[in-house]
C-alpha positions in Angstrom: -26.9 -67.9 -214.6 -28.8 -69.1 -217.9 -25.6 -70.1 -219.3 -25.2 -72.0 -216.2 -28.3 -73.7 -216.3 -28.0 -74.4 -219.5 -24.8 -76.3 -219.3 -26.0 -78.0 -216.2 -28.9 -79.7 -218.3 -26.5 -80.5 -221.2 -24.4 -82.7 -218.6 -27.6 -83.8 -217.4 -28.5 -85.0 -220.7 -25.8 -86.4 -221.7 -24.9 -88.2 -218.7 -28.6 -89.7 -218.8 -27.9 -91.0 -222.2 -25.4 -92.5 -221.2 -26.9 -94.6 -218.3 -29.7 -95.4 -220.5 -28.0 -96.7 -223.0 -25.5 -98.4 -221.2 -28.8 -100.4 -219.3 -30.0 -101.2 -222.6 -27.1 -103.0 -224.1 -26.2 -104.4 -220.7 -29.4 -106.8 -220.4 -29.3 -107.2 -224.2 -26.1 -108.7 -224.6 -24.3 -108.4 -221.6 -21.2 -110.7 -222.3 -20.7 -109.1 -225.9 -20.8 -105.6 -224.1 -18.9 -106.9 -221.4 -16.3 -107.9 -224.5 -16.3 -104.9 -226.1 -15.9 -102.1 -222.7 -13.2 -103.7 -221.4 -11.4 -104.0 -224.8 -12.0 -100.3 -225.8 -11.9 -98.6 -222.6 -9.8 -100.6 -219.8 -6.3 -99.4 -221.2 -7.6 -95.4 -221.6 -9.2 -95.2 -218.5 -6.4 -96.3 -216.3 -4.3 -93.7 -218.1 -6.8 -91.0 -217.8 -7.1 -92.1 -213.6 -3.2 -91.5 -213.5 -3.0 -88.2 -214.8 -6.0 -87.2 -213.0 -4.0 -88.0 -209.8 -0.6 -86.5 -210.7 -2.4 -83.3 -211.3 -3.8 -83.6 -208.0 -0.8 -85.0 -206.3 1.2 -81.9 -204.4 5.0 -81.1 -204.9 5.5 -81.5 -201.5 4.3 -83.7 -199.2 4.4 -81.5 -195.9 2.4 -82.3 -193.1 0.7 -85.3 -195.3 4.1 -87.4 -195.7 2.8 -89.7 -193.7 -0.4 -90.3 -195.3 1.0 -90.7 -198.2 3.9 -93.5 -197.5 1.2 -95.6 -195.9 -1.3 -94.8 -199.1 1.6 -95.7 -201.5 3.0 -98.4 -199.5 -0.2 -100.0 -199.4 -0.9 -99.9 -202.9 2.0 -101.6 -204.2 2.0 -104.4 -201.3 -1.8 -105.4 -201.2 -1.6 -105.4 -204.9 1.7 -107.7 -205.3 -0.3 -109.8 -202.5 -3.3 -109.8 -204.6 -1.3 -110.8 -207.9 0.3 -113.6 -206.2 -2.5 -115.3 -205.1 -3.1 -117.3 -208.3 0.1 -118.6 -208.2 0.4 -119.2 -205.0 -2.7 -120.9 -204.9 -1.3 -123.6 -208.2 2.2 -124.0 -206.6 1.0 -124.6 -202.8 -2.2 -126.7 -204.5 -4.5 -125.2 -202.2 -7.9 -126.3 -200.7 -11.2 -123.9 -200.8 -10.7 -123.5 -197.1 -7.0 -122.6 -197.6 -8.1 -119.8 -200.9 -10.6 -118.5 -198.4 -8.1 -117.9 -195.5 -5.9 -116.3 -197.6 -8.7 -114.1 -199.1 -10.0 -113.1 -195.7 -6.2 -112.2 -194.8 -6.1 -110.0 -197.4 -9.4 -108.5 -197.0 -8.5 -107.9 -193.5 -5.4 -106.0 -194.6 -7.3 -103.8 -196.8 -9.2 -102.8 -194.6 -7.1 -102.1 -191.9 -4.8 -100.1 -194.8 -8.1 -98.2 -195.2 -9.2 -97.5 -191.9 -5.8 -96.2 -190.9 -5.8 -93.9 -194.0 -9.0 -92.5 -192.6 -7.8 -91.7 -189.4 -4.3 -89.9 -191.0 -6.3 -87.8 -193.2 -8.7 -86.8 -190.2 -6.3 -85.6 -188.2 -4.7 -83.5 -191.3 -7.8 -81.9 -191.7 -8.4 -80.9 -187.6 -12.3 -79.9 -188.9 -13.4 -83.7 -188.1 -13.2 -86.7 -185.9 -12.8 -89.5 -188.1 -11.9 -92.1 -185.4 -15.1 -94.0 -186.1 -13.1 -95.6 -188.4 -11.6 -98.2 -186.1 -14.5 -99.6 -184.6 -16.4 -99.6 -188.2 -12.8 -101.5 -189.6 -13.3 -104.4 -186.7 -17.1 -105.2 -187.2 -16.5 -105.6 -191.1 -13.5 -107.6 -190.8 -15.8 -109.6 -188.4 -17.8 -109.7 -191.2 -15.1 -110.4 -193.6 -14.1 -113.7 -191.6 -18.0 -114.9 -192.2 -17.9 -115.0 -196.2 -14.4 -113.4 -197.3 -16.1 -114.0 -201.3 -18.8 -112.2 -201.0 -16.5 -109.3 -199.5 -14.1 -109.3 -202.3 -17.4 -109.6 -204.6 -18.9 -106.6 -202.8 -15.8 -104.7 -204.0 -16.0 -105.9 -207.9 -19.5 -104.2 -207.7 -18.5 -101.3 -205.2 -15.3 -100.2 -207.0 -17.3 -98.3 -210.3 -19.5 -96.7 -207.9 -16.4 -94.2 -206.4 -15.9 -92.8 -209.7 -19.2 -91.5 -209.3 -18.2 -90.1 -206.0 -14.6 -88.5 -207.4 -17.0 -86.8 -209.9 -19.3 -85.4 -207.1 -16.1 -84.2 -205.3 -14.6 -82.7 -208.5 -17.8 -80.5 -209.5 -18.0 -79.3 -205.6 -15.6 -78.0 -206.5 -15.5 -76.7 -209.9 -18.5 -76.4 -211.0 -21.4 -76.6 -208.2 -24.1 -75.5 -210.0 -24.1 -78.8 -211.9 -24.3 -81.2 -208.3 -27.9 -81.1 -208.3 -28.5 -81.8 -211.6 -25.6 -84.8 -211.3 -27.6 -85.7 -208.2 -31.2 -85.9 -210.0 -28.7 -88.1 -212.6 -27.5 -90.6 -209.7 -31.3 -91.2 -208.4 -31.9 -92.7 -212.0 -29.3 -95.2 -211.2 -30.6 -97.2 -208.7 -33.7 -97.1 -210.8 -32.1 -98.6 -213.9 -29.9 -101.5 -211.7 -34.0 -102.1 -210.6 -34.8 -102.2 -213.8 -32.2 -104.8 -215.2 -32.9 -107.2 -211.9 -36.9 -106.9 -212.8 -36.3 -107.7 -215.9 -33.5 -110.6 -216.2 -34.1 -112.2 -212.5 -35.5 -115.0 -214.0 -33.4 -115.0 -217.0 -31.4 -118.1 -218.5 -28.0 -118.3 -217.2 -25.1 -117.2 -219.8 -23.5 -119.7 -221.9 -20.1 -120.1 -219.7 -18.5 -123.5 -221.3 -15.6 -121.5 -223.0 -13.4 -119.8 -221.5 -14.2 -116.5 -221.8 -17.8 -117.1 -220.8 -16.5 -118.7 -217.9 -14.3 -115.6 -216.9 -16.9 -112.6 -216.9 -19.5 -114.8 -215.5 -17.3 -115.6 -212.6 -16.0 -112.1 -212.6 -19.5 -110.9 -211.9 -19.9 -113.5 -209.3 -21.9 -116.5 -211.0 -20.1 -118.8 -208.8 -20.7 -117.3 -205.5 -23.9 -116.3 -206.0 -25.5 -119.8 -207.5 -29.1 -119.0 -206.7 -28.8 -115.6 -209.4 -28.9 -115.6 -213.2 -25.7 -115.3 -214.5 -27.1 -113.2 -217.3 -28.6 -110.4 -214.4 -25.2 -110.4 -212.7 -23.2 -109.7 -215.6 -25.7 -107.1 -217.3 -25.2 -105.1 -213.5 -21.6 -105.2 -213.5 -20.8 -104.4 -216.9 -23.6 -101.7 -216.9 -21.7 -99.9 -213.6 -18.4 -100.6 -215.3 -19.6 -98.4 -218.1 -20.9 -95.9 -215.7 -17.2 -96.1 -214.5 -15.7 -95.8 -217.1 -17.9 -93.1 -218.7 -17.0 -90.6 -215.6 -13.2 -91.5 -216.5 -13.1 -91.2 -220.1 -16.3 -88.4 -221.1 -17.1 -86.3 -217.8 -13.9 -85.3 -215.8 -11.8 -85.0 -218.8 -14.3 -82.5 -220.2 -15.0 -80.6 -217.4 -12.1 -80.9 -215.6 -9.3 -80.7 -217.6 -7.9 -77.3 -218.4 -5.5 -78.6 -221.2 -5.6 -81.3 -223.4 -4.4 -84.7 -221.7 -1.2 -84.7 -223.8 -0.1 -81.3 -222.7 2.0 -82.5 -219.5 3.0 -79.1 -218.4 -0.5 -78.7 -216.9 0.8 -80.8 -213.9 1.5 -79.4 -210.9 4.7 -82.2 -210.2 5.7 -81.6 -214.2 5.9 -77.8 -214.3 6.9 -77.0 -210.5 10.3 -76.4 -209.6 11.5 -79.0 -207.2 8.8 -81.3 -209.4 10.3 -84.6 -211.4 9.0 -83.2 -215.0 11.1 -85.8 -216.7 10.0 -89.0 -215.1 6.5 -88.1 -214.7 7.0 -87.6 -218.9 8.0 -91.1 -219.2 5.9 -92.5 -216.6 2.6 -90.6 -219.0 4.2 -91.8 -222.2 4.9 -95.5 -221.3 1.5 -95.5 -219.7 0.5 -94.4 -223.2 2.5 -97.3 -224.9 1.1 -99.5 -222.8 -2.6 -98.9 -223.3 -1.4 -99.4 -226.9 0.1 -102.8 -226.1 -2.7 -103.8 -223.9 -4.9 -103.6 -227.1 -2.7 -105.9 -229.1 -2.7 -108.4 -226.4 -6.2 -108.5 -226.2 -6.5 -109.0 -230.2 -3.9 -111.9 -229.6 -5.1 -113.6 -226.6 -8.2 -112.2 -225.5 -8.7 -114.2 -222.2 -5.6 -114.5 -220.6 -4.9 -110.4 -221.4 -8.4 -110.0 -219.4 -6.6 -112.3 -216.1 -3.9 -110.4 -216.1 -5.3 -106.8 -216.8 -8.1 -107.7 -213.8 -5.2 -108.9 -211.5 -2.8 -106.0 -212.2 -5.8 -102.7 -212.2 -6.4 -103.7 -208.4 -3.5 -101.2 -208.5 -5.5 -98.1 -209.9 -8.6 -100.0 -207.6 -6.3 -99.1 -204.5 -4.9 -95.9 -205.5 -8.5 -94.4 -205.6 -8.6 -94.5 -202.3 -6.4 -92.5 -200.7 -7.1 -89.2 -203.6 -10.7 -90.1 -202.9 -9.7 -89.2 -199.0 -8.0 -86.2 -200.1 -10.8 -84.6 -201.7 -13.5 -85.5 -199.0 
């Protein structure tokens, strides 16, 4: 029990040091951190997310095939729709009103993709009624239809917060002792995205007249939400990024992998009989090759590598969802 403890306040820690000094360098230089995260740990945690799911994807399907074609069906569509836009958007020359139909359509989609999921998955489970999820779906499409932006927005900021939630789910799991330290951990969040928004509220905006600037400010929403420092809205996004990134990259792969990421034959669809060891192989050392690539592009053209990175890891956004499902 001591060694228990012990290792529960190590996390603890840890994971406050962490936070804290992801805060600090958020609202000290927000767009230089904002740089430097995405560079270093964009590419790495995308990988890390994929094998985290493969080990947690079964080698057969059974009673869950369904949930599964819709999960994987809807991933690869809403993301193609979602990669499109832009250039759909140039080649039709578009009006505001006709970019915000076409983001409320896709909104809508999501989260009638979502909703549905909810419902397969309660039914697989026959321990709860999950059929709340339909009315909920309609009132925040409603919503949806009102301001489609800030709904998208609300998922930019939204999004890091589930890896938080996968890493709740994963020490249920495997290591309970830990949640209520990891839950004293999480109630110093809040407190710190206080902090920055005491602090900066009043701050100047950030320089945005290249086009970098102009990128992560707008990425964090400095163009929907006029009234709010740019400089406060980029310190709380790339401060929960980092949180985000930090669960992907430090705590599940330390506490949750058995084997060292490289060692493949820890994967259930790898080592299992009627599994596909040799294109789940590839698929993990292509993956690899491609975080390496990912790095030269952003050394050779940082701001269009960051467009096209943010357009195509809505696919990793969407895939959280349906694992997320599974481990509730």
């Amino acid at each position: 029990m001591g060694d228990a403890r012990g290792s529960a306040s190590g996390f603890a820690c840890a994971s406050l040091g962490v936070l804290i000094a992801a805060c600090v360098l958020a609202g000290w230089m927000p767009l230089r951190f904002s740089i430097v995260t995405v560079f270093l740990f964009a590419g790495p945690h995308n990988w890390f997310e994929f094998r985290y799911f493969l080990a947690r994807m079964p080698a057969r399907w059974g009673k869950s095939r369904n949930f599964f074609l819709l999960a994987f069906s809807g991933i690869i569509l809403l993301t193609a729709g979602f990669a499109a836009f832009p250039y759909a958007a140039r080649v039709g020359d578009w009006s505001r009103d006709g970019w915000l139909m076409a983001v409320g359509v896709w909104n809508s989609l999501l989260i009638i993709w979502i909703a549905a999921l909810v419902i397969l998955r309660g039914r697989l489970t026959m321990r709860r009624d999950w059929s709340w999820a339909w009315p909920f779906a309609l009132a925040l499409i409603g919503f949806n239809w009102l301001a489609p932006e800030l709904l998208s927005l609300a998922l930019v900021y939204l999004h890091p917060l589930v890896a938080l939630w996968f890493l709740d789910r994963h020490l249920r799991r495997t290591r309970p002792t830990w949640r209520r330290a990891y839950h004293f951990c999480l109630l110093l969040l809040p407190l710190l995205v206080g902090l920055l928004w005491w602090q900066l509220a009043s701050a100047p905006p950030l320089p945005d007249d290249d086009a970098l600037g102009f990128r992560i400010t707008q990425h964090a929403g400095a163009t929907i939400l006029t009234g709010v420092s740019s400089h406060l809205l980029v310190a709380t996004h790339v401060f929960l990024e980092t949180a985000h990134y930090g669960v992907w990259l430090l705590a599940i792969p330390l506490i949750g992998m058995r084997d060292a990421p490289w060692r493949f034959a820890s994967v259930p669809l790898v080592r299992h009989p009627r599994g596909w060891p040799r294109l789940l192989r590839t698929a993990l050392i292509v993956g690899a090759a491609l975080m390496l690539i990912l790095w030269v592009c952003f050394l050779a053209d940082y701001p269009t590598t960051r467009d096209v990175y943010f357009t195509v890891a809505m696919l990793h956004v969407l895939a959280e969802v349906p694992f997320l499902l599974r481990m509730l």
